[in-house]
C-alpha positions in Angstrom: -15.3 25.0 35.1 -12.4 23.8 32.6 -13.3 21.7 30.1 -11.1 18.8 31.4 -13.2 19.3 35.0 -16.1 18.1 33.2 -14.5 14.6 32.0 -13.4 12.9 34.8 -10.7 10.4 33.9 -9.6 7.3 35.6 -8.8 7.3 38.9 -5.1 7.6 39.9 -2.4 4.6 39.3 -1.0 4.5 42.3 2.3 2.2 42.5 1.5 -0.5 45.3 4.7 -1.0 47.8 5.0 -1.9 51.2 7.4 -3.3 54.0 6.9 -6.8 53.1 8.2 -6.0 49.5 11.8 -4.8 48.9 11.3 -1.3 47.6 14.7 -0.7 46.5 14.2 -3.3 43.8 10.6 -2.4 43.3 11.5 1.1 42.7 14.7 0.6 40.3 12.8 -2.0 38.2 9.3 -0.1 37.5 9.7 2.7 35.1 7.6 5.7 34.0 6.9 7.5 30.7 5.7 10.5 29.5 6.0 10.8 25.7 5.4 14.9 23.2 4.0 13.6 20.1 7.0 13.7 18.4 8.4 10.5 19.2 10.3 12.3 22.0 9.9 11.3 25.4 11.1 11.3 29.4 11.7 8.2 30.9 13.1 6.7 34.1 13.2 4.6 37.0 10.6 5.4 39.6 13.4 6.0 42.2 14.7 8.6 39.9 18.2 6.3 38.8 18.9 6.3 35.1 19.4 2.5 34.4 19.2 2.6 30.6 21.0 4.5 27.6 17.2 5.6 27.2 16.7 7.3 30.0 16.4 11.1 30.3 14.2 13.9 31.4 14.1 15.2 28.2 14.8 12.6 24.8 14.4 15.0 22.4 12.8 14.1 18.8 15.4 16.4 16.5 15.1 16.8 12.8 17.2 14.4 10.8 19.7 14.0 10.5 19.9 13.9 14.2 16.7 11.9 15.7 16.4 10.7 19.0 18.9 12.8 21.8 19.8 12.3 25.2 19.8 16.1 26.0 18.8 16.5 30.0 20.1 12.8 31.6 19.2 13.4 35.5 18.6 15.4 37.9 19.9 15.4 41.6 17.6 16.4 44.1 18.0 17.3 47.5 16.9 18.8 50.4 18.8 21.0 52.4 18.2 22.4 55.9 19.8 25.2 58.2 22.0 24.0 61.0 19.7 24.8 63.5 17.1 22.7 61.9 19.6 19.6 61.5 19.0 18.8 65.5 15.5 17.9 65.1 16.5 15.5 61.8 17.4 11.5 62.7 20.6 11.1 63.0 21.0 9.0 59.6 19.4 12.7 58.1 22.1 14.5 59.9 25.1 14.1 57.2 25.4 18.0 56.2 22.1 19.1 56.4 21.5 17.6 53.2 18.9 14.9 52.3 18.9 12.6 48.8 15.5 12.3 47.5 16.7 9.4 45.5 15.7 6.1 46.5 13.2 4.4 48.8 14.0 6.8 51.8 11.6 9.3 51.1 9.5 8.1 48.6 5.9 7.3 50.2 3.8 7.5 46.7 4.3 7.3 42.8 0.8 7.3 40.9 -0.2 8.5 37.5 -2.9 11.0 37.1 -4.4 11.3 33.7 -1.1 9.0 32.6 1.1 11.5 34.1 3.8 11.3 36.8 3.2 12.0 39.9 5.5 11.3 42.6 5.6 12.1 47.2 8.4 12.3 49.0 8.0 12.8 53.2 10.4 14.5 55.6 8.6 14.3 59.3 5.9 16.6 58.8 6.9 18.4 55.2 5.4 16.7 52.0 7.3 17.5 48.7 5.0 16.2 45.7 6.9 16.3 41.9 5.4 16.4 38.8 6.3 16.0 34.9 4.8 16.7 31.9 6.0 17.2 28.4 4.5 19.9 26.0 2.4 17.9 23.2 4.3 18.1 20.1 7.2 19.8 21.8 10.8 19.1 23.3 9.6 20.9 26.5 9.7 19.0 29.5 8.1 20.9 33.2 9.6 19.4 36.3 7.3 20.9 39.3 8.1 20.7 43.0 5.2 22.2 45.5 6.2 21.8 49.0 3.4 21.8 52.3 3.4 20.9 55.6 4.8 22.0 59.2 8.1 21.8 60.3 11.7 24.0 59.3 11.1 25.0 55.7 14.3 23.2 53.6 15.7 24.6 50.7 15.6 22.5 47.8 18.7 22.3 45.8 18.2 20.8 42.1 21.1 19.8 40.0 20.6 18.8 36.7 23.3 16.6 34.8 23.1 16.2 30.6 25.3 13.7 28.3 23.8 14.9 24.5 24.0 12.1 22.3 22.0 9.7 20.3 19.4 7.7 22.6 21.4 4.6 21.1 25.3 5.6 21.8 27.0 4.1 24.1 27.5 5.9 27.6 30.6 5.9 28.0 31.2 8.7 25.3 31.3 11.6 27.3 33.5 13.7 25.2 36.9 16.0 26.7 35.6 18.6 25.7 33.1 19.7 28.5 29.7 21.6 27.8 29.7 25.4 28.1 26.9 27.4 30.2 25.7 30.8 29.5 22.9 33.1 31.7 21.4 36.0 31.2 18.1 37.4 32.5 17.1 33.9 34.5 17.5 32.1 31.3 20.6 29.5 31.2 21.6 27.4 28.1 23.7 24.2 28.2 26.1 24.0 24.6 28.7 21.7 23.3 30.8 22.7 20.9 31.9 20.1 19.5 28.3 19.1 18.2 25.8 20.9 15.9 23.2 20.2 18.7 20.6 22.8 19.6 21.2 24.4 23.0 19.7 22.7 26.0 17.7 25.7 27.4 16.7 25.9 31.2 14.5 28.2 33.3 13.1 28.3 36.8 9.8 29.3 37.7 7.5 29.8 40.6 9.9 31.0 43.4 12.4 33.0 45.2 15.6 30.9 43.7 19.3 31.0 42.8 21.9 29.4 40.7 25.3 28.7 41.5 27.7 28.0 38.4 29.7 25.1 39.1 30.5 22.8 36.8 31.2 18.6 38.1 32.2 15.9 35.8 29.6 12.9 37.5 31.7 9.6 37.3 30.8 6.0 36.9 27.6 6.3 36.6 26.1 2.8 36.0 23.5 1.8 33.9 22.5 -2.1 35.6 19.8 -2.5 32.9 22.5 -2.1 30.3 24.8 -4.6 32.7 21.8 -7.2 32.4 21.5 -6.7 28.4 25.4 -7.1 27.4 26.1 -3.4 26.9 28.3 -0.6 27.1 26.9 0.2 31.3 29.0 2.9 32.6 29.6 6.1 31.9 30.2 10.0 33.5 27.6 13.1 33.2 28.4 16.9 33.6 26.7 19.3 35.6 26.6 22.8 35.4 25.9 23.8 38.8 22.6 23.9 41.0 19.4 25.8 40.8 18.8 26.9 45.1 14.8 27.4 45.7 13.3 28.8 48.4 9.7 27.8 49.0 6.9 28.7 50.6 3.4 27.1 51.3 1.3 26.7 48.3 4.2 27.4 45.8 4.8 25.5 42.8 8.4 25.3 41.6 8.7 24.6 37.9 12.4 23.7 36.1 11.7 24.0 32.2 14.1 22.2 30.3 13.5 22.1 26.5 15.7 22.6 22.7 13.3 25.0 21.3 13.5 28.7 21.0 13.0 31.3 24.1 9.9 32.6 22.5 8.6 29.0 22.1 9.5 28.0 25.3 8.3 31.1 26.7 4.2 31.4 25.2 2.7 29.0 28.0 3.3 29.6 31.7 4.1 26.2 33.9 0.4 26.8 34.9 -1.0 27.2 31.6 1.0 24.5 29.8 -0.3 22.0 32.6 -4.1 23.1 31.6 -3.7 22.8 27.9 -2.5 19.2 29.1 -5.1 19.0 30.9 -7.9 19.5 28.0 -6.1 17.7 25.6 -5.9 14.4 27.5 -9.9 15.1 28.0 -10.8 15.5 24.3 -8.8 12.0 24.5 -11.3 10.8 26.2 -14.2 12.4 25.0 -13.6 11.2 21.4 -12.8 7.6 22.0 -15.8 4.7 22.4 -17.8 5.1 24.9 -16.6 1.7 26.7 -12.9 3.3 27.0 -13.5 6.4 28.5 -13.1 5.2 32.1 -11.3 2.9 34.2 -8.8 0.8 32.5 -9.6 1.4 29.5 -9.1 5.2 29.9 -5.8 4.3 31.3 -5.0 2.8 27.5 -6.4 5.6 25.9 -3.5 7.8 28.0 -1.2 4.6 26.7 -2.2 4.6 23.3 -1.7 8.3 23.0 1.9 7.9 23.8 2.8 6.0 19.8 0.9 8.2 17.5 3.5 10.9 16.4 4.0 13.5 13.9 7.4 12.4 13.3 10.2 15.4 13.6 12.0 16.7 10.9 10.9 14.6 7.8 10.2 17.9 6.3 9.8 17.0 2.3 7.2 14.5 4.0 5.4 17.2 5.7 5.3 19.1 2.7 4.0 17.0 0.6 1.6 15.8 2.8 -0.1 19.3 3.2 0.1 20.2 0.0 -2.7 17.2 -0.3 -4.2 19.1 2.5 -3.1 16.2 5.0 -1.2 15.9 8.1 1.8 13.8 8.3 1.3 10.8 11.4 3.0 7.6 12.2 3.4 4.9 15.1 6.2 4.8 17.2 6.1 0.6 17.7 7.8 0.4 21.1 9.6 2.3 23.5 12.5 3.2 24.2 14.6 1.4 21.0 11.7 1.2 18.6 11.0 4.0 15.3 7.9 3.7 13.6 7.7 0.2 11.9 4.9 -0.8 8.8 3.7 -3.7 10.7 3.4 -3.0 14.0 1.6 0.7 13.0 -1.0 -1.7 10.8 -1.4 -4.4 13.0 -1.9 -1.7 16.4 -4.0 0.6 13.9 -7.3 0.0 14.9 -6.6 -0.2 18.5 -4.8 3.1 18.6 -7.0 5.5 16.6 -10.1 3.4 15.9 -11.0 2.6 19.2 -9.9 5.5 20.5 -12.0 7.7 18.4 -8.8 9.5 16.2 -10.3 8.5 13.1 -8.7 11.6 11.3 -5.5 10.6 12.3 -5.8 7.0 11.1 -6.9 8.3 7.3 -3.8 10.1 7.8 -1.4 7.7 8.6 -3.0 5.4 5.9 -2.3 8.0 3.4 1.4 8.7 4.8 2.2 4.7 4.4 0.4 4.4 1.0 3.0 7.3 -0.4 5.8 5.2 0.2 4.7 2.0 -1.4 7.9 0.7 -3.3 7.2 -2.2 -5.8 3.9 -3.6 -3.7 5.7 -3.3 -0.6 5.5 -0.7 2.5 8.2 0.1 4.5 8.9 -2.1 7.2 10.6 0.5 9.2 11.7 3.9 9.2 15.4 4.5 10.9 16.0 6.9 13.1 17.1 10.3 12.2 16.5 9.0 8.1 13.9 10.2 5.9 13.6 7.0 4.0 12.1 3.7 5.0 13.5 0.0 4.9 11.8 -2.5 3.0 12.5 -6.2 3.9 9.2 -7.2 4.7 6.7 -9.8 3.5 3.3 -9.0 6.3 3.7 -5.3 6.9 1.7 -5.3 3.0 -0.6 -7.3 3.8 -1.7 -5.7 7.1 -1.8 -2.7 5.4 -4.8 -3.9 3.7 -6.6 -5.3 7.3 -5.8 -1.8 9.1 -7.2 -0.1 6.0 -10.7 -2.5 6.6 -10.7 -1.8 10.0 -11.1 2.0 8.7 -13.1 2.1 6.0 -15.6 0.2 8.3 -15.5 2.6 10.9 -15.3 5.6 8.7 -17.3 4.8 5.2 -14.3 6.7 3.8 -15.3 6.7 0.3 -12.6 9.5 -0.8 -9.8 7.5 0.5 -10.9 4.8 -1.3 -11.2 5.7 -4.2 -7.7 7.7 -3.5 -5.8 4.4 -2.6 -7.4 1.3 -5.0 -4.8 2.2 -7.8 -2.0 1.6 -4.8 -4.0 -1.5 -3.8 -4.3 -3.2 -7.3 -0.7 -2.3 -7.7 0.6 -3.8 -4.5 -1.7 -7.1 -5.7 -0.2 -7.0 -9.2 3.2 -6.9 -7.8 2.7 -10.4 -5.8 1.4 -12.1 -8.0 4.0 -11.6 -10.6 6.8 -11.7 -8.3 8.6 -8.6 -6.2 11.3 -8.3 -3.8 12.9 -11.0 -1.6 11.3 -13.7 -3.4 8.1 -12.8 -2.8 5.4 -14.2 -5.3 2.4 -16.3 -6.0 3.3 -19.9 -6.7 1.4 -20.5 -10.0 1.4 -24.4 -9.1 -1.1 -23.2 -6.1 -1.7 -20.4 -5.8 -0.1 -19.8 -2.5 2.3 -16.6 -1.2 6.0 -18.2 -1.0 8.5 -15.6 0.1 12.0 -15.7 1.5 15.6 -14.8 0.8 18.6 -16.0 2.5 20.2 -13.6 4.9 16.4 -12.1 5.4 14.0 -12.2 8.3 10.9 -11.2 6.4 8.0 -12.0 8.6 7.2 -11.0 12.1 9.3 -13.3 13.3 12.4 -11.2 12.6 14.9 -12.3 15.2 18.3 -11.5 13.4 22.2 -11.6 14.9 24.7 -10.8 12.3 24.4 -13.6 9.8 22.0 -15.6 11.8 18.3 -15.3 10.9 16.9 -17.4 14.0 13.5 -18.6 12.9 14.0 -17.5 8.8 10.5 -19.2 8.3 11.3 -19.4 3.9 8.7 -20.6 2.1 4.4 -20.4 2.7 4.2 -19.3 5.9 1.0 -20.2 7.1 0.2 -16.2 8.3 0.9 -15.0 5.1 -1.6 -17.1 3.1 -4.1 -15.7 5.4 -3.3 -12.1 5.4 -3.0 -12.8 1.4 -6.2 -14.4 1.1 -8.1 -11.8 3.7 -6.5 -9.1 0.6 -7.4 -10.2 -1.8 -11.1 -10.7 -0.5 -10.7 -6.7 0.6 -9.3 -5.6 -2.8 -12.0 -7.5 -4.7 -14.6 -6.0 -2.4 -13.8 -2.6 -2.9 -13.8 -2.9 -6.8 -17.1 -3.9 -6.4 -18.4 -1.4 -4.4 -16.7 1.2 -6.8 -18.6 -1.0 -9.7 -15.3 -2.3 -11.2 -16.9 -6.2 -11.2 -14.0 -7.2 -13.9 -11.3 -6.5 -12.1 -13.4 -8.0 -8.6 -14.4 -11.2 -10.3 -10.6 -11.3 -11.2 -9.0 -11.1 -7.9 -12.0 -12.6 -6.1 -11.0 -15.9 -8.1 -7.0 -15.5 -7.2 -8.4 -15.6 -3.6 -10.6 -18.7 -4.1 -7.6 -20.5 -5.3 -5.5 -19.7 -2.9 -8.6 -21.2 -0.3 -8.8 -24.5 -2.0 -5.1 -25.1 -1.8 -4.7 -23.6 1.6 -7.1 -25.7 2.8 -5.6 -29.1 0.6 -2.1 -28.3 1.7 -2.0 -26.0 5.3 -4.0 -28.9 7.3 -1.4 -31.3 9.2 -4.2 -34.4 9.3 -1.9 -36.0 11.9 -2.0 -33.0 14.5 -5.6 -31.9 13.9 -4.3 -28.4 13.3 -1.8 -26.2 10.7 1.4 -26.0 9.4 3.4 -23.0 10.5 5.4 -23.3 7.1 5.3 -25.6 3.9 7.8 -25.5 1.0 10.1 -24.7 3.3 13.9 -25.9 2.3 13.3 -28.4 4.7 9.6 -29.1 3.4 7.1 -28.5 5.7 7.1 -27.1 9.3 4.5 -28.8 11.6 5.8 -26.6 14.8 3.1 -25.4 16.9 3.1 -21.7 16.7 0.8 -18.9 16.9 0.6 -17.8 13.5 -2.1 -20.3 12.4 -4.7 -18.0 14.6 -5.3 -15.8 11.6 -6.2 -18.2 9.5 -9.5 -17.7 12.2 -9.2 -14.1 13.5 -9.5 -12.2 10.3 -12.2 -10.6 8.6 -12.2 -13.1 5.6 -10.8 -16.6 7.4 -9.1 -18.4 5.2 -9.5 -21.7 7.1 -12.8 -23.8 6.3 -15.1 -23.6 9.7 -15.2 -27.1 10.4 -11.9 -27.3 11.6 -11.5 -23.9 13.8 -12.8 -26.0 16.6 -9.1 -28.1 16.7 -6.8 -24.8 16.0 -8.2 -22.8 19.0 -7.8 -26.1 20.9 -4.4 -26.6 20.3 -3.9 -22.9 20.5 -5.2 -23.1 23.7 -4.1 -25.9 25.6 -0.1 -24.7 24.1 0.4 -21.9 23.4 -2.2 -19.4 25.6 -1.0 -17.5 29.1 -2.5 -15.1 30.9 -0.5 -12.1 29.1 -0.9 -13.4 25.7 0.5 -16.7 23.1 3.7 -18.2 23.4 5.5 -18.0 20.2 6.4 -21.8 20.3 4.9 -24.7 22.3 6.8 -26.1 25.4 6.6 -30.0 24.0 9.2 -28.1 20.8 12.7 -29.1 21.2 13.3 -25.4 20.5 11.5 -23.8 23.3 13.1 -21.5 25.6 11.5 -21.0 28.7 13.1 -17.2 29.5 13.8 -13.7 27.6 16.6 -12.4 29.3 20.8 -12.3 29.3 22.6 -10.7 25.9 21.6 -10.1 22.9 22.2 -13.1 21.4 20.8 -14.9 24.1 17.7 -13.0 23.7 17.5 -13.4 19.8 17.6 -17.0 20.4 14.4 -16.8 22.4 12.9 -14.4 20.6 10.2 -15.8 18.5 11.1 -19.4 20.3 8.7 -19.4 23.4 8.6 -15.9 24.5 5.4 -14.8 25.2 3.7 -11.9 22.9 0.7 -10.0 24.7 -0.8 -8.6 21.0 -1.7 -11.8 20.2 -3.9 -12.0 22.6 -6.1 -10.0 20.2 -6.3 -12.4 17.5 -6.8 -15.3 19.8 -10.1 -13.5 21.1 -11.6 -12.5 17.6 -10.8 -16.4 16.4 -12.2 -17.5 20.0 -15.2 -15.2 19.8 -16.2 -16.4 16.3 -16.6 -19.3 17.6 -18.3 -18.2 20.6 -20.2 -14.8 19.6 -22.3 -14.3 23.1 -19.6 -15.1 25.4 -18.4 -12.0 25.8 -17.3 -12.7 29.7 -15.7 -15.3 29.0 -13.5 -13.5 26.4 -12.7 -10.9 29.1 -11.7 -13.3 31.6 -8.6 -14.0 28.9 -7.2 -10.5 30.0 -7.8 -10.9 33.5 -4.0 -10.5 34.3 -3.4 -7.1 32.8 -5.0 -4.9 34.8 -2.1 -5.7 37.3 0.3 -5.8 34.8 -0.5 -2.2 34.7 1.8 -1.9 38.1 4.7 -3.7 36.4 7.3 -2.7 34.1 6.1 0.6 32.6 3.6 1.7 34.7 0.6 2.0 33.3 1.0 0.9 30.0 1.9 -2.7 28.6 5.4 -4.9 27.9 6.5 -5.9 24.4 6.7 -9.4 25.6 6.6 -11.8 29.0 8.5 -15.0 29.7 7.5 -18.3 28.8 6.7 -19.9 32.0 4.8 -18.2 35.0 5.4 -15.7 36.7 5.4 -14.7 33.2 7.9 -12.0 34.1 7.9 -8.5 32.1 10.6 -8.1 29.4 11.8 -6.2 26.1 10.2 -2.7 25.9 8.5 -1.2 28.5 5.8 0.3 26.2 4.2 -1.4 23.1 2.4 -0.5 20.5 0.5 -3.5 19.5 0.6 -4.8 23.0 -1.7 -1.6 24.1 -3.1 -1.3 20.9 -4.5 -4.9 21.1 -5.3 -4.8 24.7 -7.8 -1.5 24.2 -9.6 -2.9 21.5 -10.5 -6.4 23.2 -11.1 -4.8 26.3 -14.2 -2.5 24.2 -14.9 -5.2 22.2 -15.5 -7.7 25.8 -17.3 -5.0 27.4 -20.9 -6.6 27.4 -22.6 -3.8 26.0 -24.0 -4.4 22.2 -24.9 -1.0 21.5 -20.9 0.1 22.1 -19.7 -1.7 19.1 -21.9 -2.5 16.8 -19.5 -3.7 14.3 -18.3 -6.8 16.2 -22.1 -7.9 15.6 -21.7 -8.9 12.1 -22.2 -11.8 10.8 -18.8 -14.0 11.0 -17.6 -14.6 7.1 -16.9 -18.2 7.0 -14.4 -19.6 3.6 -14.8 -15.9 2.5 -18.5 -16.0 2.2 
């Protein structure tokens, strides 16, 4: 018995559909992902059209300065049968002998097993089931096709079609200049010349097969999701020609397509390379809590898998991280669009390697972040294809100090803090005398005021050109918190390393800032806080979700007696069933939708648009509150299990409409959104003994 037969897993995803539903739409709008630890990754629509720039079997994760490519697009698959046979076809299946699998024709099943995908097709009594899998930490994608049942015995024609080019390019840039094939041996390789792109390498395995060289130049081929968001939406693809397979009962088919070497490609077997999947997505399971290693939660485990990367090609990084005898490791914050981004790899830390039991990995991505630290800040985001990071950023700091108490709690690292404190008092040094973009400690208050025209700093980073939509200048109400909730951290730490000094000292910075957080934050008329204050319009009394963590974290900065009206207001405004709106409906500004062009978008952004990793926050502020109604707290995820079915299959949306249905928009997959869901769905589960650390005793005005 394999080691991954002894860990059962979730059961199967499987898609619902029927005749009452229009599957054509079904099928183009729900998507699938399967990701290599890289931040490379297949993607596509479950009816097998590309719809998006970001679609591909294979979106290879190349060193820099390349990144992210588009190397195998699509694939065309059909089935073709003898003359003879034709006559016992309908006579819609008649056309040439040839059936599309493409579509809602043939298509009687998509599910996920183990987070992978899985897909049926049926021809009257034949049943053609495809897999996919990608090669963890690899750009090696396995397409299998194992064909049973009765009936004439088709053969199944597979022609792939490749555009290489940046995941972000436009389409329509097919260049002139058409890609060359070569073969030799059973091994083909797909170049273009005209680029410094690795070869796209193909192979067939499994079965009596053929290829027939014959190059097609695919045109107008439209992208509709592309239509919908304003861009660039059509565009050709070239084919080399079509692999012919001939297959009998209980074979397995297997097209490899990957960019690395033969002997790379070559050391696992389809077979072998499935049961190496196999294990690892079981030691998944078998390191993470207890509480996630079935049902949905062991679906998020497969989901949370999918953003922690060993980023490709930052080679200086990975040197100097194993020279400290580390491991380089980062968070992918969304896809398709998103890199790894400070913020959202702090804020989804816990839920991705805490939870999950990839505690290793979480020491290591602290200890990748804390290298870049650039006058007190982190990076706020890492480009694609760059080696450096971006720095405009005021919270991505700050959470870097809550991700890095959400480890040191789980782990007792002592090493790593002792490693990181002179990085800690640094980053506190550097706001309180002042750093980039304005940002500083008011010495009238103590309070954080950031903000510099032309900048977005906080997670409310909607930008078009010049326009910063919600620019938010001034003491934003999240920041004070996250500030406060440092400083009670750093001062913490000293302590525990016996450094009371330099404790006492910060520990009276972060008293200050209580007093006048409480003094100035409170809007007396509206029983609950101000989103900004010192604004350049004075103070912001909008009703926004950001005044939650003046509740939710460890060290709330808000006094206790008046959590009771935030969660209220919270509440009654801002809370759906897939998370907080970002702005209550009675605002002028609200915007009810997320969809149309990019400006259109932007403008909705952070303006109503519903965001499901807050839903996190809200529960940890709500259950502080309420500590023993832990099913109560669950029934505020009650939507997301079928959410699971939408979108990205099996995984969770970046964000939701403002108004029910509350439909699914902006990435497919996010990190915080999964992240966040995870951990509250452990930290609901009823069971004390699971997580003992949501037992303690709830800090009230950092006591």
């Amino acid at each position: 018995m394999s080691f991954s037969d002894q860990i059962p897993g979730p059961e199967p995803r499987v898609m619902p559909w029927g005749p009452e539903q229009p599957a054509r739409e079904i099928l183009l709008s729900r998507e699938w992902l399967a990701t290599n630890g890289l931040g490379g990754y297949a993607s596509g629509t479950v009816s097998g059209a590309v719809t998006r720039r970001y679609h591909g079997l294979l979106v290879a994760a190349l060193p820099v300065p390349f990144g992210r490519v588009v190397m195998w697009s699509h694939i065309l698959e059909l089935l073709v049968f003898d003359e003879d046979d034709v006559v016992s076809l309908g006579a819609e299946e008649r056309a040439g002998g040839q059936l599309d699998l493409r579509g809602a024709d043939y298509l009687v099943e998509f599910r996920l097993e183990q987070g992978l995908p899985v897909w049926r097709f049926q021809v009257r009594e034949l049943l053609l089931e495809k897999r996919l899998l990608l090669s963890h930490r690899q750009n090696t994608v396995h397409v299998s096709y194992h064909l049973r049942g009765h009936g004439p015995r088709p053969r199944l024609e597979l022609r792939p079609a490749v555009h290489f080019r940046h995941y972000e390019d436009p389409v329509a840039q097919l260049p002139e200049a058409l890609y060359e094939i070569s073969a030799r041996d059973g091994r083909y390789e797909i170049t273009n010349p005209t680029t410094a792109l690795p070869p796209l390498r193909m192979r067939l395995h499994g079965c009596t097969s053929s290829f027939t060289i014959d190059p097609r130049r695919i045109h107008q081929v439209v992208y509709r999701s592309e239509l919908e968001r304003g861009y660039d939406y059509e565009g050709d693809l070239w084919s080399p020609g079509a692999f012919h397979l001939d297959m009998q009962e209980h074979e397995t088919a297997t097209l490899v397509g990957s960019t690395e070497s033969w002997d790379i490609i070559e050391v696992l077997t389809p077979a072998a390379a499935q049961r190496a999947e196999n294990d690892r997505r079981a030691r998944l399971l078998d390191f993470a809590m207890p509480a996630a290693r079935s049902g949905i939660a062991a679906e998020l485990v497969f989901a949370a898998d999918q953003f922690v990367i060993t980023p490709a090609g930052r080679a200086e990084e990975e040197a100097r991280a194993h020279a400290a005898g580390d491991e380089v490791r980062t968070v992918i914050a969304g896809y398709h669009w998103f890199t790894d981004w400070g913020r959202d790899t702090m804020i989804s830390l816990e839920g991705l390697t805490i939870t999950t039991g990839r505690t290793l990995e979480a020491g290591y991505i602290l200890r990748t972040f804390a290298h870049y630290v650039r006058d007190g800040l982190i990076p706020n985001m890492f480009p694609d294809g760059k080696k450096e990071g971006l720095y405009h950023t005021a919270d991505a700091t700050l959470w870097f100090f809550h991700a890095l108490g959400r480890y040191f709690d789980a782990t007792a690292d002592h090493t790593t803090l002792k490693l990181l404190l002179p990085t800690l008092c640094d980053i506190a040094e550097h706001h309180l005398l002042g750093t980039k973009f304005n940002i500083h400690v008011d010495p009238n208050d103590g309070l954080l005021i950031q903000g510099q025209e032309g900048y977005q700093l906080t997670w409310m980073d909607a930008k078009m050109g010049d326009w910063v939509v919600t620019p938010r200048r001034g003491k934003a109400v999240e920041i004070n918190a996250l500030w406060f909730n440092a400083l009670e951290l750093l001062a913490g730490w000293l302590r525990e390393t016996g450094d009371d000094a330099a404790a006492n000292r910060y520990a009276g910075y972060a008293q200050r800032a209580q007093r006048s957080f409480n003094e100035r934050f409170w809007d007396t008329d509206g029983g609950y806080l101000y989103d900004v204050i010192d604004g350049p319009k004075g103070n912001d009394n909008s009703v926004r979700p950001n005044q939650i963590f003046a509740i939710s974290l460890e060290h709330p900065v808000l006094a206790r007696d008046r959590w009771g009206a935030v969660l209220a207001v919270v509440e009654k405004e801002l809370l759906t069933p897939v998370g907080l709106r970002s702005l209550s409906p009675n605002n002028p500004d609200y915007k009810k939708t997320y969809h149309a062009d990019l400006r259109t978008r932007d403008a909705a952004y952070h303006q109503g648009t519903v965001w499901a990793w807050l839903i996190g926050p809200f529960i940890d502020a709500w259950l502080k509150l309420h500590p023993n109604e832990l099913e109560k707290a669950r029934g505020f995820l009650r939507a997301f299990p079928a959410h699971l079915d939408e979108a990205g299959i099996g995984t969770v949306s970046e964000v939701f409409d403002a108004e029910a249905p509350h439909t699914a928009r902006g990435c497919i997959a996010q990190a915080w959104s999964v992240a966040e869901l995870l951990r509250c769905w452990v930290k609901t589960d009823g069971d004390a003994s699971l997580d003992a650390a949501r037992r303690r005793p709830v800090r009230t005005n950092g006591g």
